[in-house]
N, C-alpha and C positions, 0 to 999 in steps of 0.2 A: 504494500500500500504506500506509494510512493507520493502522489498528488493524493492530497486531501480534498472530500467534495464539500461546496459552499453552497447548492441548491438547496431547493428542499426535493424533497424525496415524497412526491405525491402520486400514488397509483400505481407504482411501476414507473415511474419517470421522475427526472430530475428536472426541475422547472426553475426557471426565475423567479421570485415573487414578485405580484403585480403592482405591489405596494410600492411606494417611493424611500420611504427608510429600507437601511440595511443596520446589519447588526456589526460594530467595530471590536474587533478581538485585538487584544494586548498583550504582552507578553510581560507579564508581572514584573520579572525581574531584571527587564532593560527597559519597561515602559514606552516600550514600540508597538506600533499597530503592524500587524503581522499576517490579517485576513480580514474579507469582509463578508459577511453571510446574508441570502436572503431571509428575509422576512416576513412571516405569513398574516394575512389578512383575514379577517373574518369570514368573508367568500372563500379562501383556501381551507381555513377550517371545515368550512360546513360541504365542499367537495370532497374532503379527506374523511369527513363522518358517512358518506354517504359512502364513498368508494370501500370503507371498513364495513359497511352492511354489508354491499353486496358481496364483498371476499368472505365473508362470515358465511354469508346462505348458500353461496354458490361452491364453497369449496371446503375454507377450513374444518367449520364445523364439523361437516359428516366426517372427515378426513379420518381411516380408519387409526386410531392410538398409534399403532407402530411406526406407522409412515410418520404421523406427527413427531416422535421421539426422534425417530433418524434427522430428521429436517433440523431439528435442536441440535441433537449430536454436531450435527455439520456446522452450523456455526460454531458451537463450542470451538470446533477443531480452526478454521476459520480463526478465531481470536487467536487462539496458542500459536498459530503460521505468522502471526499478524501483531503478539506480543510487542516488541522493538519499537516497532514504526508507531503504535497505535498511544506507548508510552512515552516518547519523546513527546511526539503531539498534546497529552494529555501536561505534561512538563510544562510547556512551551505557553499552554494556556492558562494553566491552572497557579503556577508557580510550585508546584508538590516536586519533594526532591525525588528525583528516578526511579531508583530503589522502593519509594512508596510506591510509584506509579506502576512500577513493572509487576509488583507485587497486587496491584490493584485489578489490574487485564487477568490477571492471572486466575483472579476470585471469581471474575466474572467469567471468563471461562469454563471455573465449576459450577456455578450457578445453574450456567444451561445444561452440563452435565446433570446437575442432581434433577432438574424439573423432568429432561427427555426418560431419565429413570424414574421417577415422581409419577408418571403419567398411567403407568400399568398400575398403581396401588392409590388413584382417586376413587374411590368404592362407597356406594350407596351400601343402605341395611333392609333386611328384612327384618321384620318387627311382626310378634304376635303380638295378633288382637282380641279384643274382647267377642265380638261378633261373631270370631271365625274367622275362614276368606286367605286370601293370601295378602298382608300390606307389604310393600317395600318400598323405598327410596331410592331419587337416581342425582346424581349433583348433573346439573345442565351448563353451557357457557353461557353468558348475559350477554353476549353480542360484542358491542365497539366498546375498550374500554379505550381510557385517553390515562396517559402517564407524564406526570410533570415534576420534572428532578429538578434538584438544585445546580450549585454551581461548587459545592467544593469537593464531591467526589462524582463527578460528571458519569464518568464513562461506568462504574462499579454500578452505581444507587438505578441509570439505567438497566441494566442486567437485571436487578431484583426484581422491577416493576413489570420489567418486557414479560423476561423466561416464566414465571409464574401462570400471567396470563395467556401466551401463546400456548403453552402446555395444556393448557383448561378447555384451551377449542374457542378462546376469544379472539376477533385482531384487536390491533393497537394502534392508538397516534400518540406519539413521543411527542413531547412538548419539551427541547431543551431549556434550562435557564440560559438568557440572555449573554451573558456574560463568556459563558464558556460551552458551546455551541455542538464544537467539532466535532469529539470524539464517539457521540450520538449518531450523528451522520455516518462515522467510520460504521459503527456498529449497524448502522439499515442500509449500508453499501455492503456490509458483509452475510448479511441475510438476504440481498438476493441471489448474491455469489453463491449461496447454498441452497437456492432453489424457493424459497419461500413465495407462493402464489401474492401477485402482484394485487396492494390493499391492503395482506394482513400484516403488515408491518410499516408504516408511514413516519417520517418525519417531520417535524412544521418547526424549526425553530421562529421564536416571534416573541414580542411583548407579553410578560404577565396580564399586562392592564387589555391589548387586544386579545390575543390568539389564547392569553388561557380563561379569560371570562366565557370567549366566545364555546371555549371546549366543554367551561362548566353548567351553557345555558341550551348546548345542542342536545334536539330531543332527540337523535340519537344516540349518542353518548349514553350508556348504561351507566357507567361507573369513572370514578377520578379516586386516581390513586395519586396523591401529592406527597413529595418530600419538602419540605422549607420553615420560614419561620411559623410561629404560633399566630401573631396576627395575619397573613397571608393564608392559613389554613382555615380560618374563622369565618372570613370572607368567602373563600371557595365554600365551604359548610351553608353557608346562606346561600348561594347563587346553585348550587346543588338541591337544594330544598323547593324549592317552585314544584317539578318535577322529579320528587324523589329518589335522584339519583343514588346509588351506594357511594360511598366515601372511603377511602383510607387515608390518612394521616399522620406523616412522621414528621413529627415538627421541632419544639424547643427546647434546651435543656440546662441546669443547673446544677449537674451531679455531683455529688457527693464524694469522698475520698477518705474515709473512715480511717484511723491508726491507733489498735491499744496497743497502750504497752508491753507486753505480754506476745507480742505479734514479733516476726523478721524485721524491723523497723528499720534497719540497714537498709535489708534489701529493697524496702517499701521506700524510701528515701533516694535510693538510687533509681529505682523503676518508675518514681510517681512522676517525674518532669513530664516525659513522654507521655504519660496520661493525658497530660491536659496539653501541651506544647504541640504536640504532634498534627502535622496539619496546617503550623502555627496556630495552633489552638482553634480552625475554623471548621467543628466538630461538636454536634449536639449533643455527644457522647464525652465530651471535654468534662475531666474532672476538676472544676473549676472551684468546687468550695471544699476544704481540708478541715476535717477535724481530730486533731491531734491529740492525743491523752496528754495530760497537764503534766504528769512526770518525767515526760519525754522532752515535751516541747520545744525546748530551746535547739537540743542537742542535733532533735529530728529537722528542723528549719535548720540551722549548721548545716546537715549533711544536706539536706534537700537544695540548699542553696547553691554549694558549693556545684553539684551534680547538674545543675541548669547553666551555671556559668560556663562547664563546659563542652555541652552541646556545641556543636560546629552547625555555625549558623554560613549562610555563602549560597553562591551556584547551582541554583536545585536539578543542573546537569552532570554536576558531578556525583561522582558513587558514594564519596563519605559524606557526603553533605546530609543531616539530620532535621533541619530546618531553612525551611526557602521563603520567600516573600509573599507578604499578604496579597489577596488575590487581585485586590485594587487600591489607590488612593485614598477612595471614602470609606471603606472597609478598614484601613490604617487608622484613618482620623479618629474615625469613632473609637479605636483601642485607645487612641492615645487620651481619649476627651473622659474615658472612666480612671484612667491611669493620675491624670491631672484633676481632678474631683478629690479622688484621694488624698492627693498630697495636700492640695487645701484644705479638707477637712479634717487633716494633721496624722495621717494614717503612714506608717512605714513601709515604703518603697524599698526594699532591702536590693534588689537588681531589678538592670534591666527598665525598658518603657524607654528606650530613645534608638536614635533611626540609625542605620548602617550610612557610612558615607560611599557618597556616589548614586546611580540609580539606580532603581528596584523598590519596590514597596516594602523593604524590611521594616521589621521593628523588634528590638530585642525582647523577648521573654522577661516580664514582670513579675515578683515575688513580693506578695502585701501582706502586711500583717498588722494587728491593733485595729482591727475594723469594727464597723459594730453590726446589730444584725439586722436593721434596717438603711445600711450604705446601700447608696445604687449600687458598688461596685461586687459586692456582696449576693445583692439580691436579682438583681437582671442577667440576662445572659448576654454576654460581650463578643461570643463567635470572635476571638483576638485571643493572643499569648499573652494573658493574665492569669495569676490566682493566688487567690485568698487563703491565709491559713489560718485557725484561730483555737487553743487549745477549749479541751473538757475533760472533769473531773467524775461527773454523773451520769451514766448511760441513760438513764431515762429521759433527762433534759437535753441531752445531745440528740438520741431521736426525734425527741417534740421538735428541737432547731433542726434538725437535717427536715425532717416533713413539714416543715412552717415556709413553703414556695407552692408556688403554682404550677409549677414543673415534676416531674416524675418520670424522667428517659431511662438514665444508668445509675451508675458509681460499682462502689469498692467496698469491702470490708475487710482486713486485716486485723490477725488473731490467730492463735495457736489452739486457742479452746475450740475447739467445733462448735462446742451445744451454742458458747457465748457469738459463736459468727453468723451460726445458724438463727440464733433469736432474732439477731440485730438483722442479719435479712430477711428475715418475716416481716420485720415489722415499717423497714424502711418503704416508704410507698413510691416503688417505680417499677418499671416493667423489665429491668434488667439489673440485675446482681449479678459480682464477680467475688471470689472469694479468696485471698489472696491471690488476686492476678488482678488486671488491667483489659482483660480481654470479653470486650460486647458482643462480638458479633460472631457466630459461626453459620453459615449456611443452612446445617441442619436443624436450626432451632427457632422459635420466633423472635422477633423483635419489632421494639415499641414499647410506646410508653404508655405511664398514665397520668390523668389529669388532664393541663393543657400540654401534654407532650404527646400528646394524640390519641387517633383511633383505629384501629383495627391491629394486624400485624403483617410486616415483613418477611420473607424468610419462612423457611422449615414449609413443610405441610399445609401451618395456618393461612399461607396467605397465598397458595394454591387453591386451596377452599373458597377463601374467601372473594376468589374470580369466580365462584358459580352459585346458582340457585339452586335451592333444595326442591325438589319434587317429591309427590307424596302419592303414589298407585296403589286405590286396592281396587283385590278382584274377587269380588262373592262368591260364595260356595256354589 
C-alpha cells in the first residue's frame, strides 16, 4: 500500500466529495499539512445508507456464515501484508510512536480474526415453554449500521466497530474522525482487495456536525456505534432517539490508579507513567487520578516521578521513542490551560507541562500533586499527559473519592491481598478493572464503561450480539 487513498469510498467507488470543504491532515510532529481528504455531504451520507441497504438485502445478509468468515479472514491477512505501510501512515497522522502503531495494525488484524471465528458460535436458544410447542430464538443482522471512531486510535477503535458488525451479516458506513482520516480509508481499500461485495463496507470521512448528524438522523441507519467524548455521545443519544435507533457508546474517562501498601509498589511506580502517558495521555482508558496509601506516598511519587522523567519523549518515527506529540495544537493548549489552573490555584507541578523546542505538538508529561477533590484538574478529563496523585489512609473513603465522578471506563488496583483487590474491585464503579497490571483491553472480552463513560460494549462476544436483534419462534404442538 504504497499511495494512500483521499476519496471517499462510496459503493464500490472512490468519488470526490461534492462538497467544497476538504478535510486538512497534519502531521503532528512537524506541523505540516501532508494530505487532503474529501468530504462527505449529507447527500453522500444518505447515498451510502441506501447503497448499505441494498448490499445488506441483496447479498450480505443471506451470505452463507462461512463465506462470510473467509471474506474477514482475508482482510485480516490483508492488514498483516499491509502492517508497515499502514503504520507509518497511522505515525505520520496521528503522532503515536511506531512501535505503538505497529503494535496497533496488528490488534486489529486479530480482531477480524476473532469475529471470522466469532461467526460459527453467534447461536440462538431453545427455551421450554409452559404451553408446550417448540420456542427458540434466532439473533438476526439490523441492517446499515454506521461506525464513528475517534481520532486517537484511528485505525484499531475502527476494527472493533467494523469486524463485529460485518461478522453479524450487517454493512457499514465508517465515519472517520476529522482529524485523522487515512488509515480508515486504508482499511475499506483493503476490504475490497478481499473481495467484500460492493456497499457492505463504505467510507464517508466528513464533519461530526454534517456527515455524523446526518448518519445519526438516517432512517436507514439501524444503529451508531460511536467512540469519543461524553458530550459528543449525548448528543448522538438524542438525534438517535426520534427514531429509535440502537446506540453504542464508548466515551469519557477518569480512571482511577489504586496503590496499597502492601502491593509491588516499585513495580507499580515504574509501570504506572505509561498508564496514563501512553498515547500522551490521549486515552479514555488514561489512569489519570492516583491514589496512593498514605505510608507510601512520598517515597511512591519519588519513584513515580523519577520513572516519567525518563521516558524518551522525541520522533514518534523512531523505535525507542515512548512518547510523540499531541495530536494537534488545540489539543496541546487545552493540557496546558488544566496544567496552568493548577499552578495558580497553588497545587504542585512536581515535572513536566512545558513544550519541547522546535516543532511538533509536544508537551512534556505532568506530575501534580496537593490537589483537592473538586480541582478541575482533578475532576474532568484532560485527554493530555497529566496526573494527579493524592494519598489515602481509609479504604472506605478512598472508594467513596474514586466513585464521587461521573465517569466509570477503567483503572487499576494494586495489592498482594487478593480478597482486599478483589473487594476494592467490586466495588469500584466502572466497566473495566485491572488487577495488578495496567492492561484494559483484550479482544476476547468486553469493554466499556459505566455511567457517562457509556453504553453498550466493545469487544468479546458482547458487542457481536449487540449488532443483532433477538427473534423469538414458536411453533405449536
Amino acid at each position: 500500500m504504497n499511495k494512500f487513498p483521499t476519496k471517499l469510498l462510496l459503493n464500490g467507488k472512490w468519488l470526490e466529495g461534492s462538497g467544497a470543504s476538504r478535510l486538512v491532515v497534519t502531521n503532528p510532529a512537524t506541523e505540516e499539512t501532508f494530505a487532503e481528504v474529501s468530504s462527505a455531504t449529507v447527500g453522500e451520507i444518505g447515498s451510502a445508507a441506501e447503497a448499505g441497504q441494498v448490499a445488506f438485502e441483496s447479498s450480505w445478509r443471506d451470505m452463507p456464515p462461512g463465506q462470510r468468515a473467509e471474506l474477514l479472514r482475508g482482510i485480516a491477512k490483508l492488514i498483516r501484508e499491509n502492517t508497515e505501510s499502514i503504520a507509518q501512515l497511522e505515525t505520520r497522522n496521528v503522532g503515536k510512536p511506531i512501535g505503538d502503531a505497529r503494535w496497533e495494525i496488528d490488534a486489529g488484524a486479530k480482531v477480524f480474526e476473532y469475529y471470522a471465528g466469532a461467526i460459527g458460535h453467534l447461536c440462538g436458544q431453545t427455551i421450554p415453554v409452559a404451553r408446550g410447542g417448540l420456542d427458540f430464538t434466532l439473533r438476526q443482522p439490523m441492517g446499515v449500521i454506521a461506525a464513528i471512531t475517534p481520532w486517537n486510535f484511528p485505525f484499531l477503535i475502527a476494527c472493533w466497530k467494523v469486524a463485529p458488525a460485518l461478522a453479524a451479516g450487517n454493512s457499514v458506513v465508517l465515519k472517520p474522525a476529522s482529524l485523522t482520516p487515512l488509515t480508515a480509508l486504508c482499511l475499506g481499500q483493503l476490504a475490497q482487495e478481499a473481495g467484500l461485495p460492493d456497499g457492505v463496507l463504505q467510507v464517508l470521512p466528513g464533519s461530526g456536525h454534517e456527515a455524523g448528524n446526518a448518519l445519526a438522523t438516517h432512517p436507514l441507519i439501524r444503529k451508531i456505534g460511536f467512540t469519543g467524548s461524553t458530550e459528543v455521545g449525548a448528543k448522538i443519544m438524542k438525534l438517535a432517539a426520534d427514531d429509535i435507533k440502537r446506540v453504542s457508546l464508548e466515551l469519557g474517562g477518569k480512571s482511577p490508579n489504586i496503590v496499597f501498601a502492601d502491593a509491588d509498589w516499585h513495580r507499580a511506580a515504574l509501570e504506572s507513567p505509561m498508564s496514563v502517558f501512553a498515547n500522551t495521555g490521549q486515552d479514555c482508558c488514561a489512569r489519570s487520578r492516583m491514589f496512593i496509601e498514605q505510608s507510601i506516598f512520598d517515597d511512591f511519587v519519588s519513584q513515580f516521578v523519577s520513572a516519567t522523567e525518563e521516558l524518551n519523549i522525541g520522533d514518534p518515527l523512531l523505535d525507542d521513542t515512548q512518547i510523540g506529540p499531541m495530536v494537534s495544537s488545540d489539543q496541546r493548549e487545552l493540557s496546558e490551560s488544566f496544567i496552568a489552573e493548577a499552578k495558580g490555584d497553588g497545587r504542585n507541578v512536581l515535572t513536566g507541562g512545558e513544550r519541547l523546542s522546535g516543532s511538533g505538538f509536544y508537551l512534556k508529561p505532568a506530575v501534580v500533586t496537593g490537589t483537592e477533590i473538586n480541582d478541575r484538574v482533578w475532576r474532568e478529563e484532560i485527554f493530555g499527559p497529566v496526573v494527579c496523585l493524592r494519598p489515602f489512609s481509609d479504604e472506605a473513603a478512598m472508594i467513596s473519592e474514586v466513585n464521587d465522578t461521573s465517569f466509570g471506563l477503567s483503572g487499576s488496583v494494586w495489592s498482594k491481598d487478593l480478597n482486599r483487590a478483589l473487594r476494592v474491585a467490586n466495588r469500584v464503579e466502572s466497566g473495566v478493572i485491572s488487577i495488578n497490571s495496567h492492561s484494559s483491553v483484550h479482544t476476547e472480552a468486553p469493554f466499556g464503561g459505566f455511567k457517562s463513560s457509556g453504553l453498550g460494549r466493545d469487544l468479546g462476544m458482547s458487542a457481536m450480539e449487540a449488532c443483532t436483534e433477538i427473534k423469538n419462534i414458536y411453533v405449536g404442538e
